[in-house]
Each structure stands twice: as structure tokens, then as C-alpha cells.
N, C-alpha and C positions, 0 to 999 in steps of 0.2 A: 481841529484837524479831522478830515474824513476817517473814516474807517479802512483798516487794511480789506477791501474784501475781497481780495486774489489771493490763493496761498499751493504751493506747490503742489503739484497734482489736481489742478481744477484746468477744467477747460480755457484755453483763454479764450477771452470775448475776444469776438470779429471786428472784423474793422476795414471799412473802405477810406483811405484817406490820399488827396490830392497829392503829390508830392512837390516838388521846389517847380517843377516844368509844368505843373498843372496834370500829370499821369499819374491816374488812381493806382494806389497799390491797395490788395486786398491780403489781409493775413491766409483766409480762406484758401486764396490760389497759391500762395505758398507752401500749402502741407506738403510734409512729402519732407521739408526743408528745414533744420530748424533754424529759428530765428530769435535775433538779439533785440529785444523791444529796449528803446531809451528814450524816455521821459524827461526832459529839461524845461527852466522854466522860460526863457527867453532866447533868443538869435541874438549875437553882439554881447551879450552882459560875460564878465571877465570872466567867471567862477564855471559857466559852461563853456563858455570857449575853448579852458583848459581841459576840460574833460573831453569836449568833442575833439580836441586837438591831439587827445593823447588816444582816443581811439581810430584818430584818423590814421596817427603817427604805426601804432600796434594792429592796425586793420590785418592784416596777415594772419595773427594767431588766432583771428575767427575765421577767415575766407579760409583759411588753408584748412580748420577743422570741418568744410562745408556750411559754415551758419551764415545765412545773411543777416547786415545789420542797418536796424530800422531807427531814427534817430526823430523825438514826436514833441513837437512843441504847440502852444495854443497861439503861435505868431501867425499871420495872414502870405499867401504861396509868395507876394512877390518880396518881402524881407528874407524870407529863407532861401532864394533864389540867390540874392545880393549876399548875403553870408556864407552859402556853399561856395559863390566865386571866391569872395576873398579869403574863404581857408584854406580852397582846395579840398573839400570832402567828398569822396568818391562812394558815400554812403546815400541814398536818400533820404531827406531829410520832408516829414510828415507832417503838415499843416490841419491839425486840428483847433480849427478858427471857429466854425463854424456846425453845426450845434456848439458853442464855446467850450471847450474844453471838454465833449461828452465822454471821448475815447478815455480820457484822462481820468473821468469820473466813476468809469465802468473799472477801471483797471487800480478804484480806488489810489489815485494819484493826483488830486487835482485840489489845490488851496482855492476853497469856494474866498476867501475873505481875499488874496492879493487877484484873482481870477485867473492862475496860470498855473499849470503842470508843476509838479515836485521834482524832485531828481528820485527815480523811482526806474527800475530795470529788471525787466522779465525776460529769462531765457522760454521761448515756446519751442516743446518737443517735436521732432517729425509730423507726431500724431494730434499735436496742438495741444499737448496740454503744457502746462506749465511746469518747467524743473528747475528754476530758480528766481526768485522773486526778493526786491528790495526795494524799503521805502523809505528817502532820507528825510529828516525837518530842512529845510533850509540853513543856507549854510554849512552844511556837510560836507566834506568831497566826498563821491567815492574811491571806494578801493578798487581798479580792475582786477587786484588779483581773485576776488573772489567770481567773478565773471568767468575769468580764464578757468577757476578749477570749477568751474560748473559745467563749460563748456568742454573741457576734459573728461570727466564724466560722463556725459552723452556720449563720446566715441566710445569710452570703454564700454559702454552698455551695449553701444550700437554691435560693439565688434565682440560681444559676447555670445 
């Protein structure tokens, strides 16, 4: 297993990545916003489906707190293209194909041995840095509740 080497309150690393349409999103031109980083390791495999399907489902309790949410796999733009149809996700979904899995690597999230993203989730502050960070082994689910009360937190700061 890589190294954890993000931990809250560090910068997040940048990142330009294609999205399902082929339009780069940059975390960069996001600041300002904070954003829900989500690491999976495949398009189509059952165990993220459900996750991306229950964040599709609860997409509200982020948009409504201001966060946007960035969804990042080491799959190639025209599979995540084909997979946002058929679940309907109204999130972008971030083709990190290409340095293979670098963003993945930097964000300490990335199984060099199967070649693909972990289930790994970084909330990035207005300011970019990091306020909450998790890194599953495989197999895992996550919990959204702890997403939500992180993302709870940043309002109450925000509105402190």
C-alpha cells in the first residue's frame, strides 16, 4: 500500500483532469469553492456504483452546503462518459488515465499493484487546503456520514 501522504490541513495537490465530455476541470480554478474530491477504483464495478449512486442519490446535502463534487477514477473519458449515462450522475466524473493514475498517486490513493485509484475522499477547503481526508483498503464502503459532518464543519467555520 502507498503512503498516506495528504492529511488534513495540507495543501491539496492541483490537478487538471479531462472530465467524461473531454472538459478539463482544474481544482485550481475552483478555489474560492470547496470541493468533495472522490477517488474510486473502477466505472461499472458494483461496490462503486453504490457509492457513486448514493452520492448521486444525497447530491443535495453537498450542493446545498456550496461544495462541488468531483468524482476521480484511473478509467479512460470515453467509459466514464458511458457510466455517467447510465446512472445518471450529475457530478463530473475525472479521468485520471493518463499519467496512469498520477492525481491518484499524489493524493496518496493509488494501488500501484491492481493499477487503479482506492476508495480515498478529500474534502478541499475554499482555500485548498485539505479538511478532511480518507483512505479505504479495498473492499471497504464508505461511510457518507462522515463526509456530511465534515462538510458541516466548513459552514460552521465558514459562518463563524
Amino acid at each position: 500500500m502507498g503512503r498516506m501522504s495528504i492529511s488534513v490541513g495540507d495543501v491539496a495537490p492541483d490537478f487538471s483532469l479531462p472530465d467524461q465530455d473531454k472538459q478539463v476541470v482544474s481544482l485550481a480554478e475552483l478555489r474560492g469553492t470547496p470541493v468533495l474530491v472522490v477517488f474510486y477504483p473502477f466505472a461499472f464495478s458494483s461496490l462503486c456504483t453504490g457509492e457513486l449512486c448514493q452520492l448521486r442519490d444525497e447530491l443535495a446535502d453537498y450542493t446545498d452546503a456550496g461544495v462541488k463534487v468531483l468524482a476521480v477514477s484511473t478509467d479512460p473519458v470515453f467509459s466514464l462518459k458511458a457510466f455517467r449515462e447510465k446512472e445518471g450522475f450529475e457530478f463530473p466524473l475525472l479521468s485520471d488515465f493518463w499519467p496512469h493514475g498520477a492525481i491518484a498517486q499524489a493524493y496518496g490513493a493509488f494501488n500501484d499493484r491492481a493499477g487503479m485509484a482506492l476508495r480515498a475522499t478529500f474534502l478541499v477547503d475554499a482555500d485548498g487546503k485539505v479538511a478532511f481526508a480518507e483512505v479505504k483498503s479495498p473492499g471497504d464502503v464508505r461511510e457518507q456520514s462522515g463526509w456530511k459532518d465534515a462538510v458541516r464543519q466548513l459552514d460552521e467555520e465558514s459562518a463563524a
